[in-house]
N, C-alpha and C positions, 0 to 999 in steps of 0.2 A: 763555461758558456752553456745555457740552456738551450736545448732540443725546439724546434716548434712543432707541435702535434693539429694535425686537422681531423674535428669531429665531424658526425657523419651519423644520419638519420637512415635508417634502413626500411623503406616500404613494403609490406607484405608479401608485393609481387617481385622484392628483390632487387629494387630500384633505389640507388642511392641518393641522400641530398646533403651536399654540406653546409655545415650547422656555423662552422666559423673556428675561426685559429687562435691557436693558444699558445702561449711560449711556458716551458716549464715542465717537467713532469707530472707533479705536485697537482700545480695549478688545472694542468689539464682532466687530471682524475676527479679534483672537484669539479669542473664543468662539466665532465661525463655526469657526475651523480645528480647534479641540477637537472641537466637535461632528460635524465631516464627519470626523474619526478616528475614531469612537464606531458610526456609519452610515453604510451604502449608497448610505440616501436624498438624494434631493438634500436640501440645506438651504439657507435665506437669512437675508439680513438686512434688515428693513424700515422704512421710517423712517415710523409709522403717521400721521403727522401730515400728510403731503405725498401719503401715497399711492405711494413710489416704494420701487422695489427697488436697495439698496446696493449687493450681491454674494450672489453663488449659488457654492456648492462641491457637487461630486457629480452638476451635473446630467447626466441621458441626451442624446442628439444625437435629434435632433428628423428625424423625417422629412422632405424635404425642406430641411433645413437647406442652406445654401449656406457658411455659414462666414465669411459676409461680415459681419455683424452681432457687433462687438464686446460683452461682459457687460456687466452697469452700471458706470458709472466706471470704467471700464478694467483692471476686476478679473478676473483668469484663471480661468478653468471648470475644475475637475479632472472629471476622469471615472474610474472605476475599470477 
C-alpha cells in the first residue's frame, strides 16, 4: 500500500502553502522536482501522518548552517 505525501510551497517569510497530494513515493518525488522547476521557493514533501519531512528542493542555506546535517532520507538540497 503506498504512503500519501503532501507538497508544500514554502514562502520566504516562512509561510507555508499546499501545493497538493500525491499517493506513492516515487511519484511524489517527481512532483517535488516538477514543482521546484515551476519555483524559487523552496518546496517539500510531507508525510502528514508521521509528522516528518521526506525531501526539500530549492531550499536557502540557513545561517549558521555548518553543512553537516544531511536532508531527510538522504535526499539532495538544490539551491538556485
Amino acid at each position: 500500500m503506498d504512503r500519501n505525501y503532501d507538497l508544500f510551497e514554502i514562502f520566504p517569510d516562512g509561510s507555508p502553502i499546499w501545493k497538493c497530494a500525491v499517493s506513492g513515493h516515487e511519484p511524489a518525488l517527481q512532483q517535488l522536482k516538477e514543482l521546484a522547476k515551476r519555483t524559487d521557493n523552496e518546496v517539500r514533501i510531507m508525510h502528514l501522518a508521521t509528522n516528518t519531512i521526506i525531501a526539500v528542493l530549492n531550499a536557502s542555506p540557513h545561517t549558521g548552517d555548518t553543512g553537516d546535517t544531511p536532508p531527510p532520507h538522504g535526499q539532495p538540497t538544490k539551491t538556485p
